[in-house]
N, C-alpha and C positions, 0 to 999 in steps of 0.2 A: 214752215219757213221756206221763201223762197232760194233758190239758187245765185246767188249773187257771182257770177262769173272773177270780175276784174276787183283791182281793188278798188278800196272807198278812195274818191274824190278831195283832191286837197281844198277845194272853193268850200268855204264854210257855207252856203245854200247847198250846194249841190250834197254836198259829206253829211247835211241833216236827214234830205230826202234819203239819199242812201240809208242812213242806219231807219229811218219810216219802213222804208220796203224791206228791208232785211228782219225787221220784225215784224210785224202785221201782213205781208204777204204771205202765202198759203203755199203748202209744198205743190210742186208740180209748175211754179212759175220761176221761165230763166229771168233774170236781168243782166244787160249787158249796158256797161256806161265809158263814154268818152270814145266813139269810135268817130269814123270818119268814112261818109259814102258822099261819091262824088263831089268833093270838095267842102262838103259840110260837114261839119260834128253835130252828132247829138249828143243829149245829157244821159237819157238811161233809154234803153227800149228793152221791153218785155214780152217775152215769148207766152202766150197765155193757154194753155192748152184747150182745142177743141173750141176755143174764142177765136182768137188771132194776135196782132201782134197794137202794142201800144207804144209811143215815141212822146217821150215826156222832155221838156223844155224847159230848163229850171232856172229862173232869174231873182237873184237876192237883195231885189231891190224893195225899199219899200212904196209904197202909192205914196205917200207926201214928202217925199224925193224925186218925182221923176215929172216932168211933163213931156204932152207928147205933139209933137208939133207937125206930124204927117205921119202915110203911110210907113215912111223909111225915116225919120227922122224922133228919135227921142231922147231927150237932155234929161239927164240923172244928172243930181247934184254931186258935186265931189270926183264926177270924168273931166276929162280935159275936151274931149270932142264926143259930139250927137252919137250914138249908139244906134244900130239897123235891126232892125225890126227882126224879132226870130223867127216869127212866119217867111222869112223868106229863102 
């Protein structure tokens, strides 16, 4: 069982991934979720031993809700304004 640092996630995407990794991850892996480097959050990142480190981006949207209209530009059904792209 991995190391889950912080607490679970109130976003129901993100609170599911959370209990995924907290069960199916393997001892010896940290996970840290909801921090904030240089101005960004991330969702969880994973300290993986003797791998390295992994930064997972977790959006609860489904594919036939969202269209995506550019790089930075993507209309999910049921926002008020276009959403920016988490690669950025």
């Amino acid at each position: 069982m991995a190391a889950m640092i912080n607490a679970k996630p109130e976003y129901r995407g993100e609170a599911k991934v959370w209990e995924a990794l907290e069960r199916l991850l393997p001892h010896g892996i940290v996970a840290y979720n909801n921090h904030e480097i240089n101005g960004r959050e991330y969702d969880f990142c994973l300290l993986i031993e003797d791998m390295g480190v992994l930064v997972i981006e977790v959006k609860g949207w489904r594919a036939d809700k969202i269209t995506v209209r550019g790089v930075d530009e993507i209309v999910v059904e049921g926002y008020e304004k276009p959403q920016r792209s988490p690669k950025k």
